[in-house]
N, C-alpha and C positions, 0 to 999 in steps of 0.2 A: 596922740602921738607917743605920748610915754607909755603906755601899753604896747603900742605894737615894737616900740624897743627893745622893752624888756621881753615880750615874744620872742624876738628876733633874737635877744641874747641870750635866752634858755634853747632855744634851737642849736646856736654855733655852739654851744655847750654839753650838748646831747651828743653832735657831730663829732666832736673834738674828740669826746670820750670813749663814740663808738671807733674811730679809728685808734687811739690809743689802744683798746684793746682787741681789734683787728690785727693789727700789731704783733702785738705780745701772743697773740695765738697762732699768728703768723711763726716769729721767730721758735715758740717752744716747738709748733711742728714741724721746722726746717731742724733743727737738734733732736728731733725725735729721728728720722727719717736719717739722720744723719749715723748716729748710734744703729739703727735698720741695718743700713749699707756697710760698715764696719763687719757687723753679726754676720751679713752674708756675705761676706769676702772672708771672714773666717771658717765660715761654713764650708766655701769653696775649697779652700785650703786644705780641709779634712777631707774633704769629698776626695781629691788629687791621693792625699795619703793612703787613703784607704783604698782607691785604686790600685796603687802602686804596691800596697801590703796583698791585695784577692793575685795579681800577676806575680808577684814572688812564690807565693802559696802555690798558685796551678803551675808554676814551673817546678815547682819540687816533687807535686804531684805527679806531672806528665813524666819525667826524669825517673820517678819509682814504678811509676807504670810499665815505662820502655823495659827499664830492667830487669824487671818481673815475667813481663811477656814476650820479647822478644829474644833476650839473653838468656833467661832462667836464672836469673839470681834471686837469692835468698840470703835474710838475715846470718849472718854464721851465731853458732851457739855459743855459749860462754868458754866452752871446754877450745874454741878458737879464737877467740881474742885475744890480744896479747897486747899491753899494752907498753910502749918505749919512755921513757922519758928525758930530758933532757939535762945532761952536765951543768952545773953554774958556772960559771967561770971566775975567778978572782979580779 
């Protein structure tokens, strides 16, 4: 009888221990996964920005094009630039 006790108490002891670190690899992967989800909500973010930067871009593009080909304009040369600037005021 005292063998199969102590059997029995090296068993709930193996248990005990296999769930304790069931556990603990439980929580480190829930904080893994967690840090994950962060990274790609940041990702997101850039992804949005960088959208928004390629649409600014082809709108300046489409904007130089129109006026290129449709208007005929062109750069003016230095010998036309003039440039104003502004009074300071007191």
């Amino acid at each position: 009888m005292v063998k199969l006790n102590l059997i029995l108490v090296m068993v709930l002891v193996a248990c005990a221990l296999s769930v304790v670190t069931a556990r603990h690899q439980a929580r480190k992967l829930f904080v893994a996964l967690q840090a994950e989800q962060a990274h790609a909500r940041a990702l997101e973010v850039e992804w949005g920005q960088l959208q928004l930067e390629i649409s600014t871009w082809l709108m300046h593009n489409r904007v130089e094009e129109v006026a290129r080909g449709r208007l005929g304009m062109t750069i003016p040369g230095p010998r036309h630039i003039h440039v104003l600037r502004a009074e300071e005021r007191s």
